[in-house]
C-alpha positions in Angstrom: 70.9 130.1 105.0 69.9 132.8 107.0 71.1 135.6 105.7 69.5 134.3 102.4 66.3 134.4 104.6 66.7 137.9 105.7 67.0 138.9 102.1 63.6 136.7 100.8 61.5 138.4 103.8 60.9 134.6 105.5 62.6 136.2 109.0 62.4 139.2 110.2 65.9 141.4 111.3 65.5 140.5 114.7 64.8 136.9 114.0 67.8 136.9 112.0 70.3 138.2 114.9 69.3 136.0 117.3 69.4 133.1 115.0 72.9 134.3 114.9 73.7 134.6 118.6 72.1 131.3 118.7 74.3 129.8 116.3 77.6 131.3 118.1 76.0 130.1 122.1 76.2 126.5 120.8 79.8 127.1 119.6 79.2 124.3 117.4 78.9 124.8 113.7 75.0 123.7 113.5 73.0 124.2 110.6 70.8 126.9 110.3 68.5 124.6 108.3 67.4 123.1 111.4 68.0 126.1 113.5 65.1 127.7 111.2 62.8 124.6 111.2 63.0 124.2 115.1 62.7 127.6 116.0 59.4 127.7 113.8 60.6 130.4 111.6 60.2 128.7 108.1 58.0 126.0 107.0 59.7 122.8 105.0 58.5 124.3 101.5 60.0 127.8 102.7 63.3 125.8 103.5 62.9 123.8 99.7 62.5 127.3 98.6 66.2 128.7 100.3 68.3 125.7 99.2 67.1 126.0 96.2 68.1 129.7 95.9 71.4 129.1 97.5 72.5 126.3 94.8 72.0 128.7 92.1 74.1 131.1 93.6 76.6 129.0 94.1 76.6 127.7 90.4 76.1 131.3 89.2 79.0 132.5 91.3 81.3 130.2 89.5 80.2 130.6 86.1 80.4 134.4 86.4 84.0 133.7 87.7 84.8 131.7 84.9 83.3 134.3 82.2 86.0 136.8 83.9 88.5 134.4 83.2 87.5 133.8 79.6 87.3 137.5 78.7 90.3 138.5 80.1 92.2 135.7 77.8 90.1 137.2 74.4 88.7 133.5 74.2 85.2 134.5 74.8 83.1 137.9 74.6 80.7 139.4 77.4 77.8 138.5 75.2 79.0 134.6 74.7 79.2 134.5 79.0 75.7 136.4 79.5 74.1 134.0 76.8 75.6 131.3 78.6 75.1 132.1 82.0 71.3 133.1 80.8 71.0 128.9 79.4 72.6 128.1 82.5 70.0 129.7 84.9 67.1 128.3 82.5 68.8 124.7 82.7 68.8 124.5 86.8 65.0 126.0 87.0 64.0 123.5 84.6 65.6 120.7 86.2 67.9 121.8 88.8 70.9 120.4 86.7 73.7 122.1 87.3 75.2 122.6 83.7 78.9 124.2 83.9 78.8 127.1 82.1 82.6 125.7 80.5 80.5 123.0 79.1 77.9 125.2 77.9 80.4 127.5 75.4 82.2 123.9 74.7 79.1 122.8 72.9 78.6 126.1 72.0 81.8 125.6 70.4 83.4 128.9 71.8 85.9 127.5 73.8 87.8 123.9 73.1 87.7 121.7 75.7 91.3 122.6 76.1 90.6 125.9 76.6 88.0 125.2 79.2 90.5 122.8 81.0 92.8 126.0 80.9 90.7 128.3 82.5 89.5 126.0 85.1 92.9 125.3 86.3 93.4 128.8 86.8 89.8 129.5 88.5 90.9 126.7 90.6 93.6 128.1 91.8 92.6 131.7 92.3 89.8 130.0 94.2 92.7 128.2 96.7 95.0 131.4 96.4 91.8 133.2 97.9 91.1 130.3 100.9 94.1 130.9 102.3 94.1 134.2 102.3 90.6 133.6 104.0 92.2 131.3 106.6 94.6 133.7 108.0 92.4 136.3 108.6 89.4 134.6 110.3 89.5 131.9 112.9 87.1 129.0 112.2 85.3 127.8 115.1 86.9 125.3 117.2 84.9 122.4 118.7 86.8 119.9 120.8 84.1 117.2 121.0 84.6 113.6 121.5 83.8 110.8 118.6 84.2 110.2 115.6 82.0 113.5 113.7 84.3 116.0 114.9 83.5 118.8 112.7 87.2 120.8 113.1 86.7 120.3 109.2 89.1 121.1 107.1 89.0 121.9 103.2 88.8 118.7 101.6 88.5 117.8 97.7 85.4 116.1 97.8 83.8 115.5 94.0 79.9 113.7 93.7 79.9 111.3 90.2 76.2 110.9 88.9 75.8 107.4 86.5 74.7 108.0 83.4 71.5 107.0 83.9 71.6 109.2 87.5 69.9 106.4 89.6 73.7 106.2 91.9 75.6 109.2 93.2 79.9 107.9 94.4 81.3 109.9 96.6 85.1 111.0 95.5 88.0 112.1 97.4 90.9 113.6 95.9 93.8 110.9 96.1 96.5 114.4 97.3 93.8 114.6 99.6 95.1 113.9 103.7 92.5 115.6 105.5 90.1 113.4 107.1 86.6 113.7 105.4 83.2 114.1 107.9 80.1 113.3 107.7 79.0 116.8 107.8 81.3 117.5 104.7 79.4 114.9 102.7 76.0 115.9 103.6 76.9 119.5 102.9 78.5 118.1 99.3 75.5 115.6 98.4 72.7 118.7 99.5 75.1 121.5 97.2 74.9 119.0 94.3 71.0 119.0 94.3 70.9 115.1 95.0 67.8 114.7 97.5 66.8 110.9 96.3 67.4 107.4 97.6 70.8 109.1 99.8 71.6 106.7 102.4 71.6 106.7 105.9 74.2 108.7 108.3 75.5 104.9 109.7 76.6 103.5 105.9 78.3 107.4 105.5 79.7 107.2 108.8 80.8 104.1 108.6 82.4 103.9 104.8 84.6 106.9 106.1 85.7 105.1 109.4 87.2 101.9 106.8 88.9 105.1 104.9 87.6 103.7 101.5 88.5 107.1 98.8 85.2 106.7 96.9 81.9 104.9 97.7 78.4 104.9 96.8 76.0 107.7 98.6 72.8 107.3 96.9 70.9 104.6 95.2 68.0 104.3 93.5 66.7 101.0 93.5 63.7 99.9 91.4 63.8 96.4 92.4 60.1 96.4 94.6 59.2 98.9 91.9 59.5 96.2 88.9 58.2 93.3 91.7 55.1 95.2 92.0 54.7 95.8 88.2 53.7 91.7 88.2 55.7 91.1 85.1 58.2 88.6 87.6 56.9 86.1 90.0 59.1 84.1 92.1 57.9 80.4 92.8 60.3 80.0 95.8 58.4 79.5 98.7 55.4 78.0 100.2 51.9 79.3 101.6 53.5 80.2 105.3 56.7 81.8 103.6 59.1 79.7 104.1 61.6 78.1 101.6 59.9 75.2 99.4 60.7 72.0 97.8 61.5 71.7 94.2 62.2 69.3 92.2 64.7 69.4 88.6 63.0 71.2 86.0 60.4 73.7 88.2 59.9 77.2 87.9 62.0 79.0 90.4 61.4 82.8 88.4 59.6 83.8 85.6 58.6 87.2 83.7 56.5 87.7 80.5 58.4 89.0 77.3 57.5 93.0 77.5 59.1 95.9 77.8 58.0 97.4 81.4 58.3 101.1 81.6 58.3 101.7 85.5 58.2 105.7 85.9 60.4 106.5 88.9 62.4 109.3 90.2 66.4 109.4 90.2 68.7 110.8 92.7 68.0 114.6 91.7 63.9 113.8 92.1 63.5 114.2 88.6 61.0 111.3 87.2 62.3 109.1 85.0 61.9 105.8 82.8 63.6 102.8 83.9 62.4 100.7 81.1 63.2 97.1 81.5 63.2 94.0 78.8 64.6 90.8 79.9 66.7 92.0 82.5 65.6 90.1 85.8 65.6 91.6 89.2 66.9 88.3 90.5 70.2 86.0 89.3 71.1 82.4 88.9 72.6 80.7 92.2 74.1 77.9 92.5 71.8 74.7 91.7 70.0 76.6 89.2 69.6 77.6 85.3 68.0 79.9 82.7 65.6 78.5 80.4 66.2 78.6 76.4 64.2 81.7 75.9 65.4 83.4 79.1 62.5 84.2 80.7 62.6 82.0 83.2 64.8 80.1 85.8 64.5 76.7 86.6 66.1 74.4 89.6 69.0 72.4 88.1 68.4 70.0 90.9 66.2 69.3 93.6 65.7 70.8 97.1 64.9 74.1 98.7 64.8 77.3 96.9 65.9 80.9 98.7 66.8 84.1 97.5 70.3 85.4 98.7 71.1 88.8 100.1 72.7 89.2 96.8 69.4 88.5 94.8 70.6 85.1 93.5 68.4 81.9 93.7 69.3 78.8 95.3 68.8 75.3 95.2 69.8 73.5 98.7 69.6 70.3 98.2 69.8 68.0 101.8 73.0 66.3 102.4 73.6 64.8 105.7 76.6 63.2 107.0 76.8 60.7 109.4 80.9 61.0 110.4 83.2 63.8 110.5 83.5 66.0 107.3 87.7 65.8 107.1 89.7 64.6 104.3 88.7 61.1 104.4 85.1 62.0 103.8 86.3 64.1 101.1 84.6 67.4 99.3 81.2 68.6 100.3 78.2 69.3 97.9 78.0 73.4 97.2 75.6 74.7 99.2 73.6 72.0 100.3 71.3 72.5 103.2 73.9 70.4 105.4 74.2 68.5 108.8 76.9 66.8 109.9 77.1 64.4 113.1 80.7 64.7 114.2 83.1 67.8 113.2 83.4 69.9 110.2 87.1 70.5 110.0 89.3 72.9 107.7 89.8 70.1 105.1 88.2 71.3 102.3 85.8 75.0 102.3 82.4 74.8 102.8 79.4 76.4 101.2 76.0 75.7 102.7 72.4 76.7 103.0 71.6 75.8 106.5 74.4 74.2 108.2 74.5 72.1 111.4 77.1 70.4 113.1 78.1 69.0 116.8 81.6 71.4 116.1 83.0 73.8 113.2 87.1 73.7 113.9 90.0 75.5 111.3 87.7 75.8 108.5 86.1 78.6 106.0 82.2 78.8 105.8 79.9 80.5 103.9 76.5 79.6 104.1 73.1 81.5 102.9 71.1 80.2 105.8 71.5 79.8 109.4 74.6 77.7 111.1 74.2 75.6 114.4 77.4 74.5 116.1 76.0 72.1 118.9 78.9 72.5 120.7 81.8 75.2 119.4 83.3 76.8 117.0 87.5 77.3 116.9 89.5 78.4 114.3 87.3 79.3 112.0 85.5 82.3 109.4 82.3 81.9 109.2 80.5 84.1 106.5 76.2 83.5 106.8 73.0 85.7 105.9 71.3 83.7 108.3 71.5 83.1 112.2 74.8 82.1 114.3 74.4 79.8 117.3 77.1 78.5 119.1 77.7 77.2 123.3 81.5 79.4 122.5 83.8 80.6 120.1 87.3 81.0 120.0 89.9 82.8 118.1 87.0 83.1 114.9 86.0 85.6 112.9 81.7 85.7 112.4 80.0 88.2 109.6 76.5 87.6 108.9 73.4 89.9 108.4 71.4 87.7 111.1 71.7 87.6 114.6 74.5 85.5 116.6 73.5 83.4 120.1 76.7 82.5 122.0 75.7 80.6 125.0 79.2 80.6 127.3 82.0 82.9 126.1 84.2 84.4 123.4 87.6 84.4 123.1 89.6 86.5 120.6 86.7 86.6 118.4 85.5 89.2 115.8 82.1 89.2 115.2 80.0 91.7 112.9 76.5 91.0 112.2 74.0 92.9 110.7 71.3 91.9 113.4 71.6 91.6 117.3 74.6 90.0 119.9 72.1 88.8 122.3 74.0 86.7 124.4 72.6 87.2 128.3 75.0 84.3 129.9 78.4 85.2 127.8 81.6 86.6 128.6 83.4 88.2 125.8 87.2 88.2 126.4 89.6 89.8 123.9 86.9 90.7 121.7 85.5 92.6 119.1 81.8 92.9 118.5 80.3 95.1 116.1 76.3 94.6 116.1 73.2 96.6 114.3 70.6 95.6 116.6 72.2 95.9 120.0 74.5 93.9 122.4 73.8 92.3 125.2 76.2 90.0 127.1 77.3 88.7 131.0 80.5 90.3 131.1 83.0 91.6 129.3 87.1 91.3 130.0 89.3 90.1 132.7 92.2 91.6 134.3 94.9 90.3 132.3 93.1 90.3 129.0 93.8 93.1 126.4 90.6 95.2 126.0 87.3 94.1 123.8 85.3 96.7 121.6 81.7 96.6 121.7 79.6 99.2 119.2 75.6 98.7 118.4 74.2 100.6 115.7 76.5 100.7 113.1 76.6 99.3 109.7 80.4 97.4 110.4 78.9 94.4 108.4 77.2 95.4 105.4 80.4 98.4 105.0 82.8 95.4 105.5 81.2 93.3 102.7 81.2 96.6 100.2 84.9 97.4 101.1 85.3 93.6 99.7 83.3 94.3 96.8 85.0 97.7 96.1 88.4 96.3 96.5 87.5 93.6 93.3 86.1 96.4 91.4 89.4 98.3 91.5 91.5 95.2 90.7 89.2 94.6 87.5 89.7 98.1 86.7 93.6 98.3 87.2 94.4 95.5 84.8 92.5 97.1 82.8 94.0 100.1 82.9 97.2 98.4 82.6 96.3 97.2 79.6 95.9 101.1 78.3 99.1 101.8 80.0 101.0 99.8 78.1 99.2 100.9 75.1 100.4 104.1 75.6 104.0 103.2 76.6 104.0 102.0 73.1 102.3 104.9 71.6 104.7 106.9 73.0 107.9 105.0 72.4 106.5 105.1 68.4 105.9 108.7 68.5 109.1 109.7 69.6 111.2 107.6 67.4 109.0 108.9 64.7 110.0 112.5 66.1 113.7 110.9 65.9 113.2 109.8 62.2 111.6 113.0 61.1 114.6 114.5 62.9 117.6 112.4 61.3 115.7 112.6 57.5 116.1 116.4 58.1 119.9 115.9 58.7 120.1 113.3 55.9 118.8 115.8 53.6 120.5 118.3 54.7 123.6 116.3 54.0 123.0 115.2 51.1 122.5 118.7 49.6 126.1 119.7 51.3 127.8 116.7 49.1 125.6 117.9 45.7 126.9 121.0 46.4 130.4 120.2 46.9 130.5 117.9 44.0 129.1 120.7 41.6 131.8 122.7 42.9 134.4 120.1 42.9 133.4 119.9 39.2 133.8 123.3 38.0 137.2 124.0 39.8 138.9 120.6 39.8 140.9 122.1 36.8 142.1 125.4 38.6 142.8 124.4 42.0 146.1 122.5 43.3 145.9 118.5 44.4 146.3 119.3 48.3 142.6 121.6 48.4 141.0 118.8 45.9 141.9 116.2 48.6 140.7 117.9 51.3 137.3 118.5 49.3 137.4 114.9 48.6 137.5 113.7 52.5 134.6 116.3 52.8 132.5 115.1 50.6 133.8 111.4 51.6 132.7 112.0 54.9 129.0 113.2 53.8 128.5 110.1 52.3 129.4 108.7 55.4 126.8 110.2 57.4 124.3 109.7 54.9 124.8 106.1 54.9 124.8 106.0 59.0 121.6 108.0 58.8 119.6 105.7 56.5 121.0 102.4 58.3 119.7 104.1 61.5 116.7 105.4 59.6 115.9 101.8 59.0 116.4 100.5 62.4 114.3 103.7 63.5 111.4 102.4 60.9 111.3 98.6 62.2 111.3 99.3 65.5 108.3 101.9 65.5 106.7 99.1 63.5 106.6 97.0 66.1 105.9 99.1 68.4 102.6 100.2 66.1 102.2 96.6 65.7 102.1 96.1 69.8 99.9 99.2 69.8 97.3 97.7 67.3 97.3 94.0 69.6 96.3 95.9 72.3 93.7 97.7 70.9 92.0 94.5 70.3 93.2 92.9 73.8 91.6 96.5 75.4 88.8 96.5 73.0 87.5 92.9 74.6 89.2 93.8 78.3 86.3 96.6 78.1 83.5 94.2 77.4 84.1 91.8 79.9 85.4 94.5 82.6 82.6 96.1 82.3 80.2 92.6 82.3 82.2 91.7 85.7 81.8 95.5 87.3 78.4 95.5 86.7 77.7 91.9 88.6 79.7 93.2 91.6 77.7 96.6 91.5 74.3 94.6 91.5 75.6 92.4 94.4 77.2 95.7 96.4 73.8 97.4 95.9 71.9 94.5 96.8 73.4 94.1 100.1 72.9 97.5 100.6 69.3 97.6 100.2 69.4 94.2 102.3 70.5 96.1 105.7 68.8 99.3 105.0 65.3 97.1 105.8 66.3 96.9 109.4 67.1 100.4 111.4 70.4 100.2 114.4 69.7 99.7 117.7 72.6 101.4 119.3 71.8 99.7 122.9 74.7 98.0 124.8 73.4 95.8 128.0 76.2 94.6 130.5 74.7 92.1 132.9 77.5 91.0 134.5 81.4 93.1 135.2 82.8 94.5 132.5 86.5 95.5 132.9 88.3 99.0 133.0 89.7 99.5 129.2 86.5 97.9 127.2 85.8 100.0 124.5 81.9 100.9 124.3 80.1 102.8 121.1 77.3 103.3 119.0 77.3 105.2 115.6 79.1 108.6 116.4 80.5 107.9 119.7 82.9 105.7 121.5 84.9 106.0 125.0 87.0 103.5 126.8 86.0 102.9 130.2 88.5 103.9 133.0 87.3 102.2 136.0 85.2 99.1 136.3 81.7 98.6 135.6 79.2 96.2 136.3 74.9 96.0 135.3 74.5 99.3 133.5 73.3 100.0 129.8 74.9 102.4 127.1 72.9 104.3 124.6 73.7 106.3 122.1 71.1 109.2 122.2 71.0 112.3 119.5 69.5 115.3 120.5 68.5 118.1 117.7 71.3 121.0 117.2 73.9 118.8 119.5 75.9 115.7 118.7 75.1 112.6 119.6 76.5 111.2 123.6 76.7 107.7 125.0 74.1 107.7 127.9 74.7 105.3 130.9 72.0 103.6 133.0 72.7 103.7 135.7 75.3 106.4 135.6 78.5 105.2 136.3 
């Protein structure tokens, strides 16, 4: 970047060497993006302006590299690659697309796409021939830094995949790939790739690398307020002060007019674009509630109160209250009723809620859109909300919600992530792991005989958690699916090489045959002047043909009826794949709607990466925000941790008062 601002006259020569020194003084690898900005040398447009020059010569680089490759094979001439590289550089002004010139002279038709695959396997690797030769005769800088952004990087094969519609940008790495992947790398891959919309924040990034998930979703464009604000949907859900309303069997929950809506908005590259709707609501059917005939609305399939989920489905809760312990006696409870039980909710049966209260929550599951109240404790249990978590203490549990959790006493052997605040002034957390967005603040934390707890504010744990859930079904849809077209092509290719067999033993049968044709015309012609012993011996010849030729057409036949069947297998699972698609497909989508959704659900609230320790906490606990952790190695007791980011440097944990 700054050498490209030399060139371009935005900084002077002298400017430009001690941007340099500046750069090496740090002996971090900052980026001179910001180096320019702080030190006042370019203004933002200028800076648009330099990225923008620097893509292009990155994507002209590698198309003139792949020209040289093409000419030098006699698959293309200098004039094809100039043309091409010529609609290339219009393409990326027009719309900063960056069109490979190999799929330019594909449609071009001047290469196949075989041909293309050929050269770029052999750019590929003149490109890594050339990095290692690189690599032995510089020295990258080394950084030992503390954290979890260290940016020792190493080359990594890290691919961005643009839907169709190029509203969502996946980040890809290569499955050979066993470098570790930073933060910086994916910045650096999601800027070269000209995607500058709806990316999201550093903590999802960070954090979907720290769970080591191969691909995930950097940017999103989401059009959901968008269409709100178009007042083609209104939601009847909740009352004048905002909060969830009564309804009764038959009532409007959702409705939207029957029109096509065509929202402009811009996509991940900033280019604008029509997101034209008809009939496809921003909002799903819950639990409790149905579509209406025409499907332009959706009604409560029974009575109570109405919410929208995190995952943009609509609820019905009606009230259930019971007056006993909910165990097997009292039998299964109503799914997701706004519940309250007077004794103890035990792990008889799974429990789905709205709000839930109880007097204790013991070896059960829960999951509850709501809030959940346990008067006095909660053991054994996971417990899966959207809402708030109150409890006096909790032991050996696992909580995940994207409210806030209250825990009056302590915590043992507990795993809690929540996508609000731990604020819990009077607790002791023992054994622990705590993982909060909006901050932590507890008594004490450890004992001496304990094993270590982990505290982190800031980060997205929760939300990550819930994606790598959502990712992990989207794989296993896609994998029997592809199993499916694996076993397709077993088939396939079981029937095109006994077909290759066939085609093989019909040449031998033929060939055969016009052995014995031969040998009987001579056998004819000299059977008169040649002696019994040579006429025998032509007789087991030709004997011994027929022989073959019969073995060859019995196997021939075999041959044909099993490559039938295996054509027949090959045609059933055509059909099985051809309906496999739909419904994969039908299912992927849902799970991408719900993974987005909960996206855009945490990005409304910012971390807060603030730990407060009233009390002791022990030597060993594990403190962190974002980017940063470090282990404690003597006591502590009534400080604060912060993580704080400063511009050029990375960011530090910051104890008040200094311990």
């Amino acid at each position: 970047m700054a050498d490209l601002a030399l060139k371009y006259g935005t900084i002077s020569k002298d400017q430009h060497d001690y941007l340099i020194k500046l750069f090496a003084f740090k002996k971090e690898r900052v980026n001179f993006e910001d180096l320019l900005r702080d030190e006042g040398m370019a203004t933002q447009y200028q800076l648009g302006l330099l990225k923008l020059i620097r893509e292009y010569q990155i994507v002209r680089k590698s198309g003139e590299e792949f020209g040289k490759i093409a000419i030098d094979k006699g698959l293309a001439s200098k004039f094809d690659i100039n043309q091409a590289l010529e609609l290339q550089k219009k393409e990326f002004k027009k719309s900063r697309h960056k069109k490979l010139i190999g799929d330019i002279l594909v449609e071009a038709q001047i290469l196949t796409t075989k041909q293309k695959d050929l050269i770029l396997k052999e750019q590929a690797l003149f490109n890594k021939q050339d990095y290692d030769l690189s690599r032995g005769k510089s020295k990258i800088y080394d950084v030992s830094e503390e954290g979890r952004d260290k940016n020792d990087e190493k080359s990594s094969d890290i691919r961005i995949i643009v839907s169709s519609d190029r509203m969502t940008a996946w980040m890809e790495k290569g499955p050979s790939d066993g470098n570790s992947i930073s933060l910086n790398q994916v910045k650096d891959t999601v800027r070269a790739d000209g995607i500058v919309n709806g990316v999201y924040p550093d903590a999802f990034i960070q954090c979907f690398l720290e769970a080591g998930i191969n691909k995930f979703p950097v940017a999103r464009v989401d059009w959901y307020d968008c269409l709100m604000s178009q007042s083609n949907y209104s939601l009847y859900l909740n009352d004048n002060n905002g909060n969830p309303s009564e309804k009764k069997k038959g009532e409007v929950l959702v409705e939207q007019n029957d029109t096509v809506i065509d929202v402009q908005i811009e996509n991940v590259y900033g280019e604008t674009a029509s997101a034209a709707q008809k009939n496809d609501f921003p909002v799903r059917c819950g639990i409790n509630t149905r579509w209406s005939r025409n499907k332009l609305k959706i009604l409560s399939a029974q009575s109570g109160k109405a919410t929208l989920s995190a995952a943009r489905k609509v609820y019905v809760h009606p009230e259930v209250h019971v007056l006993e312990d909910a165990d097997y006696r009292y039998g299964p409870i109503e799914p997701y009723a706004d519940l309250s039980v007077s004794g103890t909710i035990t792990g008889a049966y799974i429990v789905t809620a709205g709000n839930l209260s109880a007097e204790e929550i013991r070896g059960t599951n829960i999951d509850a859109i709501g809030d959940i109240h346990a008067r006095v404790g909660i053991t054994d249990a996971t417990i899966r909300a959207e809402g708030d978590v109150y409890a006096r203490y909790v032991h050996n549990s696992t909580i995940e919600t994207f409210g806030n959790v209250y825990v009056q006493n302590e915590i043992i052997d507990v795993q809690i992530r929540c996508g609000g605040k731990f604020e819990s002034p009077k607790c002791r957390a023992i054994s622990s792991k705590i993982y909060a967005k909006r901050g932590v603040v507890l008594s004490g934390v450890g004992s001496e005989r304990s094993k270590p707890s982990i505290i982190v504010a800031g980060g997205e744990q929760h939300v990550i958690a819930l994606s790598v859930g959502i990712l992990d079904k989207i794989d296993a849809i896609s994998n029997k699916l592809d199993i499916l077209k694996d076993e397709k092509q077993g088939h396939k290719s079981q029937a095109e090489k006994i077909f290759q067999k066939m085609i093989e033993l019909k040449t031998f049968h033929d060939k055969a045959r016009k052995k014995k044709d031969k040998l009987l015309s001579e056998f004819d012609k000299k059977k008169k002047h040649i002696n019994e012993k040579i006429l025998t011996n032509i007789r087991m010849l030709i004997s011994s043909y027929e022989k073959r030729m019969n073995t060859s057409l019995a196997s021939l036949k075999a041959m044909n009826a099993s490559k039938k069947e295996h054509d027949m297998y090959v045609d059933e699972l055509k059909k099985k794949i051809a309906i496999a698609t739909a419904l994969t497909e039908k299912e992927i989508l849902s799970h991408e709607k719900t993974l987005f959704a909960y996206l855009e659900k945490a990005k409304e609230e910012k971390g807060v990466s603030i730990i407060e320790i009233k009390g002791k906490a022990y030597a060993g606990t594990v403190l962190g925000g974002v980017y940063r952790v470090m282990s404690l190695s003597g006591d502590g007791k009534g400080f604060k941790v912060k993580e704080v980011y400063r511009k050029g440097q990375y960011p530090e944990l910051q104890f008040t008062p200094s311990l």
